[in-house]
N, C-alpha and C positions, 0 to 999 in steps of 0.2 A: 951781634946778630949773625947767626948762619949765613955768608953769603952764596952759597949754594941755593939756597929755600928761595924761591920763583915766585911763594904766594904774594898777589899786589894786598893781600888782606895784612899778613904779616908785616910787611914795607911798613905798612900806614902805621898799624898801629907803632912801630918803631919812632917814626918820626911824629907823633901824636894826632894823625890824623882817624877822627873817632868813624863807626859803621854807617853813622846818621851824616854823612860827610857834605860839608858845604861844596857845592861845586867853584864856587872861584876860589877857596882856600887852596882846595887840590890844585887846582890848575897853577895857583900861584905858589904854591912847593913845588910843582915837576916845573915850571920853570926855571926856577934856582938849577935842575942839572942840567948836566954837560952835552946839552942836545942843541943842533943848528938852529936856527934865527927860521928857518923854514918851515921845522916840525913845531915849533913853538908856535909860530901863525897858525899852521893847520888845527894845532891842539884847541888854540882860540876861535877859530869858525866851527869846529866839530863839539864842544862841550858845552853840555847843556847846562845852561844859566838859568836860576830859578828866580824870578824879579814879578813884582807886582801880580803873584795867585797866576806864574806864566813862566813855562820853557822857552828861554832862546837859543836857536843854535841854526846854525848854516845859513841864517840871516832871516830866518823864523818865527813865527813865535806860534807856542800850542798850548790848547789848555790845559789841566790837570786829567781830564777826561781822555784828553790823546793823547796826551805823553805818559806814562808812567814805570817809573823808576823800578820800582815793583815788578816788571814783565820781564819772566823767565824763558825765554825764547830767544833759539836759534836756527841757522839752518849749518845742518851737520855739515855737508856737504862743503862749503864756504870755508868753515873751520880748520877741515881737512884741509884745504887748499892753502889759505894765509890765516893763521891762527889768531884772531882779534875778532875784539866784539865791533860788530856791525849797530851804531848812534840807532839807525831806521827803526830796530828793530822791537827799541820802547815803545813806538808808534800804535796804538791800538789797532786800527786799519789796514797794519800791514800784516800781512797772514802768510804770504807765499814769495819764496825768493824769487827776485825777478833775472837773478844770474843765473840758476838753477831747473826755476822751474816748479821745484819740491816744498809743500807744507813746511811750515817753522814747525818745531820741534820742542818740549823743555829742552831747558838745560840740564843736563845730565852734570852733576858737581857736587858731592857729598857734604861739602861744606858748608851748601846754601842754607841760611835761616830760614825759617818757615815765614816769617813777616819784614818787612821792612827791604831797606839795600841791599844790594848784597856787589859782592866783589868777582869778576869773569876771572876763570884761572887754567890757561890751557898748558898741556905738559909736555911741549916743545915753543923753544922759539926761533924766531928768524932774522937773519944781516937784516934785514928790512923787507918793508911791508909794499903790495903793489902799488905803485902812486896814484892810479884809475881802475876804477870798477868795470869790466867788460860783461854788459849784462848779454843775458843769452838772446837766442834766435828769439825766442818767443817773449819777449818783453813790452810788447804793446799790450801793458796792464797797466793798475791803478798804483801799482806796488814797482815799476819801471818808470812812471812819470815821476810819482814823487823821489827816488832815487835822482833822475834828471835833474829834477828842478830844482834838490838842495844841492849835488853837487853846482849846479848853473852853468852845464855844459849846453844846456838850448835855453832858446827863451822863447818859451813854451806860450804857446797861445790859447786860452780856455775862455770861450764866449766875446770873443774880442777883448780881452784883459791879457795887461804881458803882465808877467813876472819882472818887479819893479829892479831895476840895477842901480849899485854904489857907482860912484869914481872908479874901485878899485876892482870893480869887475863883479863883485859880491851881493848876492839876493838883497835886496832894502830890509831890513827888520822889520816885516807884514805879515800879514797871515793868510797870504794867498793859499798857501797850500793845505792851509789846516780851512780854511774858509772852502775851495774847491773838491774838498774830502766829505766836508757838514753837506755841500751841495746835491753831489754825488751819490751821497746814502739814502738822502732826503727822494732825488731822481729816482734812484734803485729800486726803494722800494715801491713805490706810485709804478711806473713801468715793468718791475718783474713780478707783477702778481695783479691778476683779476682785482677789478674795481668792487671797493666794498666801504661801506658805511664805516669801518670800523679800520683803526689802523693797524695792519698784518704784522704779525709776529719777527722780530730781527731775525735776519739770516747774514749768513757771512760774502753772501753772492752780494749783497745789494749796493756795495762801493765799486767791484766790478761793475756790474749791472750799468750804474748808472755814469762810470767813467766811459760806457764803450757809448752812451748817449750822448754825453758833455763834449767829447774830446774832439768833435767837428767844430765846435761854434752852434751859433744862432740857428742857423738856417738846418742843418742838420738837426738838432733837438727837436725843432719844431717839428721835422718830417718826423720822426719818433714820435712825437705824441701824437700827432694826428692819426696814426697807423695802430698807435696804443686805444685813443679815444671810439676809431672805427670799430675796433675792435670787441671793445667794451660797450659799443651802443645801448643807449639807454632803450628797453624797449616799447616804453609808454611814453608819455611826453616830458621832457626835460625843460623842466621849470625855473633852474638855477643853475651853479655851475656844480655844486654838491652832486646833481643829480647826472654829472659829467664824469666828475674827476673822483668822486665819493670823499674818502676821510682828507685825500691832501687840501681840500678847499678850505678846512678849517686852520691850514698850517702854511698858507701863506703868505710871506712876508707882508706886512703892512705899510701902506708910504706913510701913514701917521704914527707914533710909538713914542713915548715915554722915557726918556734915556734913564730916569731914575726910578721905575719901574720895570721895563722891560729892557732884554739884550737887545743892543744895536744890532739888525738884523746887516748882514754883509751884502754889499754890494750886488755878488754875484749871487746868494737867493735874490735880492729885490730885483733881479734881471731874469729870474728862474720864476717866479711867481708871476709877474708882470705877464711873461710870455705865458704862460697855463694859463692866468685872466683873459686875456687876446684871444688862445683859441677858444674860451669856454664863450667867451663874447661873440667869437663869429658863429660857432653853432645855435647860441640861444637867437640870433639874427640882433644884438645889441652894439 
C-alpha cells in the first residue's frame, strides 16, 4: 500500500473493510492503532452505532429519518479551519453551521458514489484536531442547541425536561434531542404560518421557528400561541379546537395509543399537545 495515499476509502479497503461499512467493525480496527486511550473514548461517544432500526452516538439515539449516512453536506468554512467531518452533520435538521453561521453546502469530492456511503477525504492534515467546538456569536439556533447538548457542555432545559446524565458525565442513551427536534418542527409549522384546515407545506424555517418557541419552557410557549391563536382568530364562532388551531388539532399526541399500532408519542409532544388542548379549552370556555 502507497503510504503516502491519505484516501480513508483506500485504508479500508486495504484492511477489508467493505463501502457498506459496519460502524463498530470500523471503530473496532481504528482501535487496534496506535492512538491514546482518550481519542479512542471520544471515537466511542462520537460514532454512530446502528442497533435496533437506530443511530446511537453522543449518548443519542435517532431515527433513520434524522440521521442519514447518505447526507453529503458540509460547512466549507469549518473544513478550512480543522479538516474533519463534523457527526451533526448527517442530522437532517441540521441545515446551517452554528460556528459560522453559513448554509451546509455538498460536498465537493469527485470520488463520491452517487448512492450509498461514502468516505470524507480532505487534502491536508493536522498534529491534531481542536478538542471544543467554539460556536459563533450568533448560535442561539436549533443547529447550536443540538451541537450543546451532544457535546453535554450545558444541561440544557427544554419544557422543563433536562437532558438526562451518565455517572460519567455523558448524555443517557434517549432521545431527547431527536424527540425536541420532531417537537420543534411539529411547533414550527402550526406558529410560522396562518391557521389553515390543511397541513402547510415543509419548509426549512420550521425547526428554527419552532426552537425560538420551545426554548423558554412552558410558560413562554404558551405566551406564543396565545399571541399565534389572537392572531389567527377564528371569525365566526369556534366550535372545537379545529376551529382554533386548524390542521394541528388532528396531530395531537393522544393520552390513549396503541404501542403495537401506533408510535409512542414522546414525552415532550404529550406536554406540547396537552398545552394547545389547555388553550383551545380556555377559549372554547371548556
Amino acid at each position: 500500500m502507497d503510504e503516502c495515499d491519505h484516501r480513508p476509502r483506500l485504508y479500508a479497503k486495504e484492511i477489508d473493510i467493505a463501502q457498506t461499512f459496519d460502524s463498530e467493525e470500523l471503530l473496532e480496527h481504528i482501535s487496534r492503532l496506535p492512538i491514546s486511550e482518550g481519542d479512542k473514548a471520544r471515537l466511542s461517544y462520537w460514532t454512530p452505532i446502528e442497533r435496533n432500526r437506530s443511530f446511537h452516538f453522543a449518548g443519542q439515539s435517532f431515527r433513520p429519518s434524522e440521521f442519514q449516512w447518505t447526507r453529503r453536506v458540509e460547512c466549507r468554512e469549518c473544513v478550512a479551519e480543522v479538516p474533519y467531518h463534523r457527526v451533526w452533520w448527517h442530522l437532517e435538521c441540521f441545515r446551517t453551521c452554528p460556528v459560522h453561521g453559513s448554509p451546509l453546502e455538498l460536498v465537493r469530492n469527485d470520488e463520491l458514489s452517487l448512492v450509498g456511503r461514502w468516505w470524507p477525504r480532505f487534502e491536508r492534515a493536522v498534529p491534531e484536531r481542536l478538542p471544543d467546538v467554539a460556536l459563533g456569536e450568533d448560535s442561539d439556533t436549533i443547529e447550536g442547541w443540538i451541537v450543546r447538548s451532544l457535546m453535554g457542555s450545558e444541561r440544557e432545559v427544554v419544557l422543563g425536561c433536562l437532558l438526562p446524565r451518565t455517572g460519567d458525565g455523558h448524555l443517557a442513551p434517549y432521545r431527547t434531542v431527536g424527540n425536541f427536534v420532531e417537537a420543534a418542527e411539529f411547533v414550527g409549522r402550526l406558529l410560522g404560518n396562518e391557521r389553515s384546515i390543511s397541513v402547510p407545506p415543509f419548509s426549512v424555517k420550521d425547526s428554527e421557528v419552532g426552537y425560538q418557541n420551545l426554548k423558554g419552557g412552558v410558560g413562554a410557549f404558551r405566551a406564543h400561541l396565545r399571541k399565534w391563536m389572537e392572531r389567527n382568530r377564528e371569525r365566526g364562532f369556534a366550535w372545537r379546537p379545529g376551529d382554533l388551531v386548524g390542521w394541528a388539532a388532528d396531530y395531537l399526541a393522544e393520552g390513549d395509543f396503541d404501542p403495537e399500532i401506533d408510535e409512542t408519542p414522546s414525552a415532550l409532544m404529550r406536554q406540547v399537545s396537552g398545552l394547545i388542548r389547555e388553550e383551545c379549552g380556555r377559549v372554547l370556555g371548556r
